[in-house]
C-alpha positions in Angstrom: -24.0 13.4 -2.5 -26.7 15.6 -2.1 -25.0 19.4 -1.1 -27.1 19.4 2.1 -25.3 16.1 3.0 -22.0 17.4 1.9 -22.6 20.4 4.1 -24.1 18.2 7.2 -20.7 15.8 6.9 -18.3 18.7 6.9 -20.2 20.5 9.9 -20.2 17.4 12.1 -16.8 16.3 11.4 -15.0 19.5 12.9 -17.5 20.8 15.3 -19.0 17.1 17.5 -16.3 15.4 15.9 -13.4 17.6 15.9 -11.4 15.8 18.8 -11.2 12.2 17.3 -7.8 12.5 16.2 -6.2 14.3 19.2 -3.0 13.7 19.2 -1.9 13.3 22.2 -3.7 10.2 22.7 -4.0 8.8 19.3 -0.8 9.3 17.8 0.3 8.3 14.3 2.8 8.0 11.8 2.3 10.2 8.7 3.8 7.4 6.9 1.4 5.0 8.6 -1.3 7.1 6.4 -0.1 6.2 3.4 0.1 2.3 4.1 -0.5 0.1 6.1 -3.5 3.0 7.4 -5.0 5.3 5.2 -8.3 6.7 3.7 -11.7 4.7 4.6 -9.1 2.0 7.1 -10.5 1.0 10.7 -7.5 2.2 12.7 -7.5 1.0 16.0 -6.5 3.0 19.1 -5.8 2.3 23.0 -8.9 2.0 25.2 -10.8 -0.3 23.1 -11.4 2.8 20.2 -12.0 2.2 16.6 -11.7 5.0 14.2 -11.5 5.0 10.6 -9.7 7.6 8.1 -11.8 10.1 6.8 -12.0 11.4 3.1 -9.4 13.8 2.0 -12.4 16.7 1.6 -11.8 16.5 5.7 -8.1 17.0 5.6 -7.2 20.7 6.1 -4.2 22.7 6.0 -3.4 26.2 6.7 -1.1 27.3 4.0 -0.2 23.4 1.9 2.6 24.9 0.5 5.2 23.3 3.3 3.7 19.7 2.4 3.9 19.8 -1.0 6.3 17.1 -2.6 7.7 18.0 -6.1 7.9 15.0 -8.4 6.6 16.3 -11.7 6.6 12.7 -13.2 4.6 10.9 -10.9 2.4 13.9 -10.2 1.4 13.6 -14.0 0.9 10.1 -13.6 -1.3 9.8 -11.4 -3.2 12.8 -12.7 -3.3 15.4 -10.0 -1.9 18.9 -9.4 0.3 18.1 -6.8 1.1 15.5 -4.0 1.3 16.7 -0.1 2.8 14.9 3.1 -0.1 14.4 5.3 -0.7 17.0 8.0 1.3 16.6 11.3 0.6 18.1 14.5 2.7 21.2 15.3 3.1 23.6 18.1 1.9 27.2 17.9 5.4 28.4 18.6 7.0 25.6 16.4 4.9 26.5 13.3 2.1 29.3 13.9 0.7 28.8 10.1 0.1 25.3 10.2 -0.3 25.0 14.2 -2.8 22.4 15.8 -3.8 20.6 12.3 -5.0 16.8 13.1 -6.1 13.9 10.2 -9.7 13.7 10.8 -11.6 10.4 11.5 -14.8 9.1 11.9 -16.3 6.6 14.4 -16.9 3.3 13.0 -18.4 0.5 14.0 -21.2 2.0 15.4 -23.0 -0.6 17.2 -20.7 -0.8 20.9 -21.4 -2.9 23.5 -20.5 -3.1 27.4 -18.0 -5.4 28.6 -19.4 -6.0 31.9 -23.3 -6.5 31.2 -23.5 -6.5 27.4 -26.0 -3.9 26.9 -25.6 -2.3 23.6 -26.0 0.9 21.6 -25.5 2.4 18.0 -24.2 5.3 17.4 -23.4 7.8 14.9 -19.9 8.6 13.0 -19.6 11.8 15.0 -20.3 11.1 18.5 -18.1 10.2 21.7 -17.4 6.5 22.6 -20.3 5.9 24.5 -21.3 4.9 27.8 -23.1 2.4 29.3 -26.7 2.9 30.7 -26.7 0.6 33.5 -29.9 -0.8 31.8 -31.2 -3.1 34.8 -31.4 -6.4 32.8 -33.6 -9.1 34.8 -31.0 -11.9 34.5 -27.1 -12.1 34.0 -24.4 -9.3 35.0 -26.1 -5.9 35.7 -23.5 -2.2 35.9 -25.3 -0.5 39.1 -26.6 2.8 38.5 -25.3 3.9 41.7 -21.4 3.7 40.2 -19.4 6.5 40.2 -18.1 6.3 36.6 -20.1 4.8 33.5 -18.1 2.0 31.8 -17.0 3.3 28.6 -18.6 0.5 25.7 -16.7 -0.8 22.8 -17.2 -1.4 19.4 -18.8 -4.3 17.8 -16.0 -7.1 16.4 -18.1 -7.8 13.2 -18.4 -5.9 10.5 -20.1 -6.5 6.6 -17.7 -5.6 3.2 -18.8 -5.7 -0.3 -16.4 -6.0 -3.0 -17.0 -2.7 -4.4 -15.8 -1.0 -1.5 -18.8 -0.4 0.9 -18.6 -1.3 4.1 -21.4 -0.8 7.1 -22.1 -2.3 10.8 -22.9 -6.0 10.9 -26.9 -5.8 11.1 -27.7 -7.2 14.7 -31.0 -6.0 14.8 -32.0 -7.8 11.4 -30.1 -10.8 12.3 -31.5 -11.1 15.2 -35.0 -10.8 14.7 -34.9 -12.3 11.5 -37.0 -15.4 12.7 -40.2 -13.7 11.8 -41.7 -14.4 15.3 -40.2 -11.4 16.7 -39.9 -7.7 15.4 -37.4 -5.2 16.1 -39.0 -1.9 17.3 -35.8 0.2 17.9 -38.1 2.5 20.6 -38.5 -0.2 22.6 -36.4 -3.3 22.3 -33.1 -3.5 24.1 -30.1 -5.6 22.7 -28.1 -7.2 24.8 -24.5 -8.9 23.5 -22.8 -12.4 25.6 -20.0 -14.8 25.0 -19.2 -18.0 27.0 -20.3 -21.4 26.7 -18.2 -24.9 26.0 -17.4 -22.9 22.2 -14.8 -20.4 21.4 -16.4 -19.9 18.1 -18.7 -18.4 16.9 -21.5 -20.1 18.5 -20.3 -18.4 22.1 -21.0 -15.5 20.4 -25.1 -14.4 21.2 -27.6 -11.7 20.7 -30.7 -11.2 22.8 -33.6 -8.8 23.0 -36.0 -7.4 25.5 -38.9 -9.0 23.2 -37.7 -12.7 23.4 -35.1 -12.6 20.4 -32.2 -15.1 21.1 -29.2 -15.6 18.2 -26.2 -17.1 17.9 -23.2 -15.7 14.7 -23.3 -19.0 14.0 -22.9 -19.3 10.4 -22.4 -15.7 9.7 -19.7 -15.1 8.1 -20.7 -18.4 5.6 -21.6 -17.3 1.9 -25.2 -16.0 1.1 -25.4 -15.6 5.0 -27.0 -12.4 5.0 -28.7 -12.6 1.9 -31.1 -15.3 3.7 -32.0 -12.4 6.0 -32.7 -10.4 3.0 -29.9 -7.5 3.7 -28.4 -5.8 0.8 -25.7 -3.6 0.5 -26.6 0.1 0.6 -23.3 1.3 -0.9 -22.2 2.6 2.7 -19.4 5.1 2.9 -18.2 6.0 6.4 -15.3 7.8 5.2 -17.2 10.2 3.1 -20.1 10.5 6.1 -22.2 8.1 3.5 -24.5 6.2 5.7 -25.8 4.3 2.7 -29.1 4.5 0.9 -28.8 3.4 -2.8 -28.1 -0.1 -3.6 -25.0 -1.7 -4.5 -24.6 -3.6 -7.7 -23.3 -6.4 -6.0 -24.0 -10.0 -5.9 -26.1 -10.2 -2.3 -24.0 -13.5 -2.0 -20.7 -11.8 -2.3 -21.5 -9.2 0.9 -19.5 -11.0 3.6 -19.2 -10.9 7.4 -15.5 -10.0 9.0 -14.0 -9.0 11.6 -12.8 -5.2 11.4 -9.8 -6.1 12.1 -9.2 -8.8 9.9 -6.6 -7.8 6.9 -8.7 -8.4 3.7 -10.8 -5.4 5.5 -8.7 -3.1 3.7 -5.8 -2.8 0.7 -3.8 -0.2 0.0 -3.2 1.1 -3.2 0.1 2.7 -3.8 2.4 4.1 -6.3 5.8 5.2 -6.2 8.3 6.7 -8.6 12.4 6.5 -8.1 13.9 10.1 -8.7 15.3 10.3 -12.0 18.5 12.7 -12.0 18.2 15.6 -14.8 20.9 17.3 -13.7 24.7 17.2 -14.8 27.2 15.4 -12.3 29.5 18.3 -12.5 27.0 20.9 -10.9 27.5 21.9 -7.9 24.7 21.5 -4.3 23.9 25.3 -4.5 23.3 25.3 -8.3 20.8 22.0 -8.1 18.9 23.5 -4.9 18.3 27.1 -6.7 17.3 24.7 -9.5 14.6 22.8 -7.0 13.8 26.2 -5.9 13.0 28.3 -9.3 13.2 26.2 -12.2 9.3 25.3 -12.6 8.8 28.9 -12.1 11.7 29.8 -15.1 10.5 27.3 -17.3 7.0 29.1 -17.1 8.3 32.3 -18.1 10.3 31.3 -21.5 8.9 33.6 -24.5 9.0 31.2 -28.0 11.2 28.6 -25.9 14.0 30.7 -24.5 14.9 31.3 -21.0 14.5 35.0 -20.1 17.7 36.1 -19.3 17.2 39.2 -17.3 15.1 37.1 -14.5 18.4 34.6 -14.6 20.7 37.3 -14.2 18.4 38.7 -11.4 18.5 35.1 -9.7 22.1 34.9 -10.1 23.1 37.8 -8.2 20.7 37.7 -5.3 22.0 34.2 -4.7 25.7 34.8 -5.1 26.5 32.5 -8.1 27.6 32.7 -11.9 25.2 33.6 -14.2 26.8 31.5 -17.0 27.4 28.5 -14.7 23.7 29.0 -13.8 22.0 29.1 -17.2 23.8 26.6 -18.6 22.6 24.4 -15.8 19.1 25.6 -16.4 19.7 24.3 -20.2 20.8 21.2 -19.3 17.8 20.4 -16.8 15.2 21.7 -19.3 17.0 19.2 -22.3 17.3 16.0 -20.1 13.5 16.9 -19.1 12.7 16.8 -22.7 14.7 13.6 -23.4 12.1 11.6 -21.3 9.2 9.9 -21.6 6.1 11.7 -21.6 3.5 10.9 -18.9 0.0 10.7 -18.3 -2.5 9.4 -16.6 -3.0 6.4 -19.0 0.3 5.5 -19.4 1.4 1.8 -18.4 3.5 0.9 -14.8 6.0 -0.9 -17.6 5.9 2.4 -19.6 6.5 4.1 -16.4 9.2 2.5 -15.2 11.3 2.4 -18.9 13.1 5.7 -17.8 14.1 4.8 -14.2 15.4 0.9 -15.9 17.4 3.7 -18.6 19.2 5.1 -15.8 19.8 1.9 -13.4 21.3 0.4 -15.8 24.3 2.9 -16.8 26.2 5.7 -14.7 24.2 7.9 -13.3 23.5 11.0 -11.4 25.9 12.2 -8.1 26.5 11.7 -4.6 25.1 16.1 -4.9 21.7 14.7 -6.1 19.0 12.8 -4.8 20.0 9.9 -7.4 23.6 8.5 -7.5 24.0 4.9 -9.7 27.1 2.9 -10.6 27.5 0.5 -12.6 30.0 -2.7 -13.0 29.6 -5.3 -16.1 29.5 -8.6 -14.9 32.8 -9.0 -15.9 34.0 -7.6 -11.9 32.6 -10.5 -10.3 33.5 -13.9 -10.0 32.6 -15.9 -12.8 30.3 -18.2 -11.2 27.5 -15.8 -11.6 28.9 -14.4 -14.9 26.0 -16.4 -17.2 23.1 -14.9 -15.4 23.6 -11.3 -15.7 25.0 -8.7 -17.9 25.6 -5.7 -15.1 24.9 -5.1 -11.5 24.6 -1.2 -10.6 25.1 -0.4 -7.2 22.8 2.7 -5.8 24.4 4.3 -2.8 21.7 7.3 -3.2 17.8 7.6 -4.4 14.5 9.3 -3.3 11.4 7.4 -3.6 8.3 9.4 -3.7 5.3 6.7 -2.5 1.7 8.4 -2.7 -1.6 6.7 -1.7 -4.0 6.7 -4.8 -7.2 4.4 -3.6 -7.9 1.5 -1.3 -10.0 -2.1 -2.4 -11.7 -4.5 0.2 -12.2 -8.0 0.4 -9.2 -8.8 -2.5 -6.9 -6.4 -4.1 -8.0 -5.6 -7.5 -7.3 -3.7 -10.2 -8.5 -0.7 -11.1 -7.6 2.6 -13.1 -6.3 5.6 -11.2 -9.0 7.3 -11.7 -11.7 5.5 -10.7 -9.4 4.8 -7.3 -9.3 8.0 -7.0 -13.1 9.1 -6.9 -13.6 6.7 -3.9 -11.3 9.0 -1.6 -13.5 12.5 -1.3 -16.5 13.5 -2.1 -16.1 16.6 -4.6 -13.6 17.4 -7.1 -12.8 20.9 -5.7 -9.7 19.7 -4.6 -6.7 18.3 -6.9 -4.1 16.5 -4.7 -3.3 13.0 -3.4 -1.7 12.2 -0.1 2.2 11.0 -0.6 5.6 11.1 1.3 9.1 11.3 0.6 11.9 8.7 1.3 15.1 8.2 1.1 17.9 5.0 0.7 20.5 3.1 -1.0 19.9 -0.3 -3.2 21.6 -2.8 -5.5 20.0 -3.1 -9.3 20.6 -6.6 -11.0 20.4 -6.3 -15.2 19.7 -10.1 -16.2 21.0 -11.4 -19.2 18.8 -11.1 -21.8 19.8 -13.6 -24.1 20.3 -16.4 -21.4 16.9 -15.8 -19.8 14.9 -15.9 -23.4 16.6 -19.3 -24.1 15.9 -20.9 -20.5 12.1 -19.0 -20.4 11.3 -21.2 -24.1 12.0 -24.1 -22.3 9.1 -26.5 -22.7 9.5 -27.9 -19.6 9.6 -24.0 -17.9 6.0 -23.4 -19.7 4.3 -26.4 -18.5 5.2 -25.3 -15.1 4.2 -21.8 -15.8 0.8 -22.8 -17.5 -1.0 -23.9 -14.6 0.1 -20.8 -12.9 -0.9 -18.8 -16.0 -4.3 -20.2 -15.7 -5.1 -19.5 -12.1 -3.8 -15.6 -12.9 -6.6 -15.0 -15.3 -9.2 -17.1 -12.8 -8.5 -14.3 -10.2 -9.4 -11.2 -9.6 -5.9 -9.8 -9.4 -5.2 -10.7 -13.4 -8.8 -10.2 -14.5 -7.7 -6.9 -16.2 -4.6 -8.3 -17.7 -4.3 -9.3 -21.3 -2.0 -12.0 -22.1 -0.1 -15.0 -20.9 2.1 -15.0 -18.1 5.9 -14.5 -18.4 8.3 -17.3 -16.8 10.7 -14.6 -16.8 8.5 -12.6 -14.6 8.1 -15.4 -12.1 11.4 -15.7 -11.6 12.6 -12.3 -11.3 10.3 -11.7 -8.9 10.9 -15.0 -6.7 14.4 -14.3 -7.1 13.8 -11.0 -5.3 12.1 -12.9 -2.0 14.7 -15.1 -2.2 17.7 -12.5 -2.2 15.5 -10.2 0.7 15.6 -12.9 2.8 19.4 -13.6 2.0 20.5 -9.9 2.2 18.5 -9.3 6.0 20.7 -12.0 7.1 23.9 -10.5 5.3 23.3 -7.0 5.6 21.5 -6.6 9.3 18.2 -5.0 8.0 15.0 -6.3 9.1 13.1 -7.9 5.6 9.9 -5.7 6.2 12.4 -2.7 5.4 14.0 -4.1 2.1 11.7 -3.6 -0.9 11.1 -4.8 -4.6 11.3 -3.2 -7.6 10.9 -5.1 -10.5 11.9 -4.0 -14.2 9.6 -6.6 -16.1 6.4 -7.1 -18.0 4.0 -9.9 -16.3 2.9 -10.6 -20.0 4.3 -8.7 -22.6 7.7 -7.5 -23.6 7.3 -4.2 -25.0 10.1 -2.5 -23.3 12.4 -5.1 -23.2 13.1 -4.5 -19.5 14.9 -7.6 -17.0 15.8 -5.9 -13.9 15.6 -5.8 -10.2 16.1 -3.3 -7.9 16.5 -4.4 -4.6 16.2 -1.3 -1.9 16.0 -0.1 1.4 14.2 3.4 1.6 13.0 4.8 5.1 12.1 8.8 6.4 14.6 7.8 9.5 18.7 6.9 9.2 17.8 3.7 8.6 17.6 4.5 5.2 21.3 5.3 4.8 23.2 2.6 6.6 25.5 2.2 3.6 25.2 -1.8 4.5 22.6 -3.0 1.2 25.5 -1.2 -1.2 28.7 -2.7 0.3 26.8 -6.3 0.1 27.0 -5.6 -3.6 30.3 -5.1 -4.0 32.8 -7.9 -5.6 33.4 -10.5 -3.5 30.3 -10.1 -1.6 27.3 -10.2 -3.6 28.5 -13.6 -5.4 27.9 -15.5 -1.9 25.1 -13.6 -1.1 23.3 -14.9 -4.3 25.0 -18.2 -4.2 23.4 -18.9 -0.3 20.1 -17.4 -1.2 19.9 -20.3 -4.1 20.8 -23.2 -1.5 18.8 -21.9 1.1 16.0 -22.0 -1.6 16.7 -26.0 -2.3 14.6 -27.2 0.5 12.0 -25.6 2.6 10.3 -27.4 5.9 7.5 -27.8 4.2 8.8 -29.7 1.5 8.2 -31.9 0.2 4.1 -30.5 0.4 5.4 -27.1 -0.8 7.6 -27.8 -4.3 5.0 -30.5 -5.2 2.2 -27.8 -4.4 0.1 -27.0 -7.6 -1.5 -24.0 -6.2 -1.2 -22.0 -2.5 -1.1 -18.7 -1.1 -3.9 -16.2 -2.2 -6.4 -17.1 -5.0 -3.6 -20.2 -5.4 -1.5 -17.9 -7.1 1.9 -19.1 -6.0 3.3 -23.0 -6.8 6.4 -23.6 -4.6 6.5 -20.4 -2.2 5.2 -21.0 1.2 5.9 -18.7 4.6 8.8 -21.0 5.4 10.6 -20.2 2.3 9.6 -17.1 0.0 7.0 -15.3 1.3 8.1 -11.8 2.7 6.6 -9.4 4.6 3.6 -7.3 3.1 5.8 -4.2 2.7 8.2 -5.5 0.8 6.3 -7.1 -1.8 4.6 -5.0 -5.0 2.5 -7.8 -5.7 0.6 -8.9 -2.5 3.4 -12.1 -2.3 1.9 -13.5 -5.6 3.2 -15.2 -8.3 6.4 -16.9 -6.9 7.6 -20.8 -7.7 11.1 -21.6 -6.4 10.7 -24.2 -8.7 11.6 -21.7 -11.9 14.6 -20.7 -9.4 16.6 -23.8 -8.8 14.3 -26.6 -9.9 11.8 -29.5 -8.5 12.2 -32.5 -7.0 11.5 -34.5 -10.3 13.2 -32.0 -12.9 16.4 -29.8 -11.6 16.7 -28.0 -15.1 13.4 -26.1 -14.7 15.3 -24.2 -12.1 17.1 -21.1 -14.2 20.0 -21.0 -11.1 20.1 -25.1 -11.6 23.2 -24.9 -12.1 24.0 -23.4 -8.8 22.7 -26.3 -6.6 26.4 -28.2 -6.1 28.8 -24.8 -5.6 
């Protein structure tokens, strides 16, 4: 953007704009800011007001230090400096560094409308909701200029997306007038909105103009719709202050007419990391917070790879522990550290997740850190689930660190890091990313290896995986993806909606706050990873019920996996659903409907895509496609 721009966007957001995210009236979640609201989403608000995120250029902080969140893996990942909590509203005498700080927002739609007479107005990003100007219309409901108040109008429901991330107002005016017998003069025609008639549709929906223009919606929001009008996107960016201008390199037939609230307005792109212990299980709370503390700053000081032992000895003594118990801890951090993986921004998810599947699936870390894992060989639990898997760990303690990287419209797609990334400010003066910290307990299920390869060549299993395979690569979400897909991807991950729904019935959670977190490649097998993590992570105490880990104990977690395969035999949609050759979104799922294995949004990493009971426990026409078959008659 042109500097001038730049400088005209950052003016208006804080000094016409500056109370749009008050908070006493529009409060939030900061979690809520990383999903399901966040950067360049409409949020709507009380009193008919429709505000959307703006870019993180807007976001300000007094002294970000307080809000930074240390996770040096992901941080790396994602290829940033550091990741922040997003600002919170705090008191003067609470906090006087950061006091008053607010998430900024701009005004979208801009076209508004009155209730009462229809009479409507367009706007700018940075102005008040408007009012109404009691224009004295000849025919119809009239607002009287001799009220005491002005009604307050509200925002248009249509708006236009492009699948490269644009959005702008629905063009009434051009619609409108686009018979060719009338033209728009924005000096002197009116607009006036109505609804009513015998239709609920779209139909009862009408424009009309103080020149003679009269228009239906009918047929808006049908393919090419707009490009008969001749509009064009013009690469609109509310978010940024981008009113538009350039064209988009979109197909014209691909620009479609929503409503702003509909959910393919906006997608969320997030990525998390579980805290990987580095520390030994015999140091002590105090040790591993000084650690926290100090260690990236020690770790910058070594001269030719040593510690420096004076600053050490210095730390040791102003906080009143041993200085041998202290470097030796320091040691041990700085080896483990070294042991890992390194990361970068082009590194796989798989890659990623190789060093969190090392430690789920062995001992690890303590009930002092922020990771605690224990594992049991299969042998500990009742044989009937004995073939299926080689360990179960249960995870009474982990940190999740969740941080918002970019946003699609239209259909999630994917999309590098970095170019997700570019679409969320405007300069590159800044180096963060928005992200919060939570915390929560799980149950991690190691499949067997050799089982699983044997039932996954299965001729049968790949002629029900094939059709699948081909509407992955048809879509937009496996356009990117090199590769056939994996049966034993399918069925981990359908296995997981299966045992969420299971476990909110077992445990007492709600399913929207148990999440996925799958250990397997959708078409390779590089890694050689065939696990599930099944969690419950949350900022409040619902995070550390202690109920997920004790529903994975011996004699529990057997009946818990045994009902969720029964309950999975027949859903109330069957027999439509297990004979279905292709549902859901882009008809990426075979036998998973809302009645049996869909979950909500939140707890699914894949959009609820990709699922088949029928690789679970079977079909109607051939039980041993199912990999838990022989579960069906226990």
């Amino acid at each position: 953007m042109h500097p001038v721009k730049q400088k005209y966007y950052r003016e208006n957001m804080f000094q016409r704009g500056k109370s749009n995210m008050a908070f006493s009236n529009r409060p939030m979640r900061r979690s809520a800011l990383i999903g399901p609201w966040g950067v360049g989403a409409i949020v709507p608000f009380p009193n008919d007001e429709s505000l959307m995120i703006a870019g993180l250029d807007m976001w300000r902080y007094n002294d970000a230090q307080p809000f930074v969140i240390k996770d040096e893996r992901l941080t790396k990942r994602l290829g940033v400096s550091e990741l922040r909590w997003p600002p919170d509203f705090r008191e003067k005498n609470a906090d006087s560094e950061n006091c008053n700080l607010k998430i900024p927002a701009v005004r979208f739609p801009t076209w508004y409308y009155c209730p009462f007479c229809g009479s409507m107005k367009k706007t700018t990003y940075y102005e008040p909701q408007p009012e109404c100007d009691n224009y004295p219309w000849k025919d119809g409901r009239v607002c009287s200029a001799n009220g005491k108040f002005k009604r307050k109008m509200i925002p248009e429901r249509f708006v236009v997306v492009c699948p490269e991330g644009h959005i702008s107002d629905f063009p009434i005016a051009k619609w409108l007038h686009s018979d060719g017998q009338h033209i728009y003069d924005p000096n002197t025609c009116k607009i006036r909105r109505s609804t009513g008639g015998a239709s609920a549709n779209l139909t009862g929906v009408f424009y009309q103009c103080t020149c003679g223009a009269k228009k239906s919606m009918a047929g808006a929001t049908r393919k090419g719709a707009l490009k008969k009008i001749g509009f064009q996107c013009k690469s609109s960016k509310p978010w940024l202050g981008i009113y538009g201008g350039e064209n988009c390199n979109c197909d014209p037939e691909d620009v479609k007419v929503v409503l702003r609230g509909a959910t393919n307005v906006w997608f969320a792109d997030t990525r998390s990391s579980i805290h990987i212990p580095t520390d030994d299980e015999a140091t002590s709370r105090k040790i591993i917070a000084i650690l926290d503390e100090h260690f990236d700053a020690l770790n910058a000081s070594r001269v030719n790879g040593q510690f420096n032992k004076d600053i050490v000895q210095f730390l040791a003594n102003s906080k009143g522990v041993d200085f041998a118990t202290l470097y030796q801890a320091i040691l041990k951090r700085a080896n483990n550290l070294e042991g890992l993986l390194e990361v970068t921004e082009d590194i796989s998810e798989d890659a990623y997740r190789l060093e969190e599947y090392k430690v789920l699936i062995k001992n690890s870390g303590s009930d002092k850190q922020d990771f605690h894992s224990v594992n049991y060989s299969i042998k500990n639990y009742n044989p009937v689930i004995r073939k299926y898997f080689k360990s179960i760990s249960l995870v009474p303690k982990l940190r999740e660190t969740r941080a918002f990287v970019g946003f699609s419209r239209l259909e999630p797609n994917e999309r590098t890091i970095s170019e997700r990334k570019k679409d969320l400010r405007l300069s590159d003066e800044e180096d963060w990313l928005p992200a919060i910290e939570v915390y929560g307990e799980g149950i991690f299920f190691e499949f067997n290896e050799e089982v699983l390869k044997d039932w996954a060549q299965k001729i049968n299993v790949k002629e029900r995986i094939s059709s699948l395979n081909a509407a992955f690569h048809n879509a937009k979400f496996g356009q990117n993806v090199e590769g056939d897909l994996r049966p034993e991807f399918v069925l981990i991950h359908t296995f997981a909606h299966l045992l969420i729904n299971q476990l909110s019935f077992d445990c007492g959670y709600g399913s929207s706050s148990i999440r996925e977190r799958i250990y397997c490649e959708k078409t390779g097998n590089n890694f050689n990873m065939h696990g599930l993590l099944i969690y419950t992570a949350s900022g409040d105490s619902e995070g550390s019920l202690g109920g997920l880990v004790r529903q994975g104990e011996h004699g529990r977690v057997e009946d818990t996996i045994v009902n969720a395969i029964k309950n999975a035999l027949w859903c109330t949609s069957d027999p439509i659903c297990i004979q279905s050759a292709g549902q859901g979104p882009e008809s990426l799922n075979l036998a998973a409907c809302h009645n049996c294995a869909l979950l909500p949004e939140t707890c699914c990493e894949h959009g609820n895509r990709l699922l088949d009971r029928g690789v679970v426990v079977g079909t109607l026409a051939d039980n041993s496609i199912g990999f838990f078959s022989e579960l069906r008659d226990i």
